[in-house]
C-alpha positions in Angstrom: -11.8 4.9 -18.7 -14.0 7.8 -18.7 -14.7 10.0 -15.7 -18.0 8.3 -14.7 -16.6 5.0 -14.5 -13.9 5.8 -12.5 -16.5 7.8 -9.9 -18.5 4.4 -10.3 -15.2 2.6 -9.5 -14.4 4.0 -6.2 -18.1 4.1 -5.0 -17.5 0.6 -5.6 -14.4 0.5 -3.8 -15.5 2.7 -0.9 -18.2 0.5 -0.4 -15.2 -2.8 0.1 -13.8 -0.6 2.1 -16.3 0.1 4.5 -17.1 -3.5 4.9 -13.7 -3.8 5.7 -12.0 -5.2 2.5 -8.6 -3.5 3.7 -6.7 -6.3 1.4 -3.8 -4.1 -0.5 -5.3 -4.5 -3.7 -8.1 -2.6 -2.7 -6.9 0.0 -1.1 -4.1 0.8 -4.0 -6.9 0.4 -6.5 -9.2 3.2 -4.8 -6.1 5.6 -4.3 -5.3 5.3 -7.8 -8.9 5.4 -8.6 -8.8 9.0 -6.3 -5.9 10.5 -7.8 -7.4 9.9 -11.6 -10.5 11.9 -10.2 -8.0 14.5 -8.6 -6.2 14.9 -11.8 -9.8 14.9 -13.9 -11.2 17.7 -11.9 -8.1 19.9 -11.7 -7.2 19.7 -15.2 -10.9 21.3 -15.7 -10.3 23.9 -12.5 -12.8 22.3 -10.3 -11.6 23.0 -7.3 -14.6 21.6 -5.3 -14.4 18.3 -6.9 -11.0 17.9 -6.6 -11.0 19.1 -3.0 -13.4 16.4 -2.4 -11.7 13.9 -3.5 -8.6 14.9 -2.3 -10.4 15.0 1.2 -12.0 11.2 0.5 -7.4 10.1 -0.2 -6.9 11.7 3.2 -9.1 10.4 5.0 -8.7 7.1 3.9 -4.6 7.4 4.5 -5.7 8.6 8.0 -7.8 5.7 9.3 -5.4 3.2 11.7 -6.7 0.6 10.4 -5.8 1.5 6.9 -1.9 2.5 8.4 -2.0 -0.8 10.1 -2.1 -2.3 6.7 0.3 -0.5 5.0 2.8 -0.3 7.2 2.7 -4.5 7.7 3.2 -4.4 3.4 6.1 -1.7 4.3 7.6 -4.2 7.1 7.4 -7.1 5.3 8.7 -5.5 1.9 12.1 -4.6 4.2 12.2 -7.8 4.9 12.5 -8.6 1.4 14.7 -6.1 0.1 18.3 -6.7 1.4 21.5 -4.5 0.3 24.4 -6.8 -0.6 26.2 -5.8 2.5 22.9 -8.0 4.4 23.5 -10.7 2.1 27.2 -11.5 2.7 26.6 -11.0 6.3 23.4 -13.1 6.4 25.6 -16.0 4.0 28.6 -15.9 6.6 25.9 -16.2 9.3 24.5 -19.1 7.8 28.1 -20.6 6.8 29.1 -20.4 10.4 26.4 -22.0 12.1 26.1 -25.0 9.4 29.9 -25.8 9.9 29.8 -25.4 13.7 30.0 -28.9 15.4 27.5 -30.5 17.3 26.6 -30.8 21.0 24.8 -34.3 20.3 27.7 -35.8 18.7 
């Protein structure tokens, strides 16, 4: 992908993005699409360019909205990830409760 794409990429994106397309997909796309433009420019020196779009990253990171997103993928991705001492603890949990006899009976 050659540099003009990419700047029509995240005009593109920018654009989701202020209609409030705040899915993950989205917003990973158009920092990835920023840090290629980032990379671009500073490989050739150009320090305004890559200023701006390191300012456009920021400023995106910054909105709460934006935060409020990313940190409910970073809540629910804990959720996901348990460390084997959670699992055994989480098994005897559920061991215990499934061989605990019944009020009813």
């Amino acid at each position: 992908m050659d540099i003009e794409q990419i700047l029509d990429h995240i005009l593109d994106y920018e654009e989701e993005v202020a209609n409030y397309d705040l899915s993950i997909s989205t917003l990973q796309t158009l920092v990835t699409l920023y840090q290629k433009a980032i990379e671009y420019y500073s490989a050739l020196d150009n320090l305004s360019q890559t200023s701006e779009f390191l300012g456009r990253m920021q400023t995106l990171m910054a909105r709460e909205d934006v935060q409020t997103v990313l940190s409910s993928i970073e809540e629910e991705s804990k959720c996901l990830v348990l460390t084997p001492k959670q699992k055994r603890s989480s098994r005897r949990r559920s061991l215990i409760t499934s061989t605990e006899p019944s009020l009813s009976s």
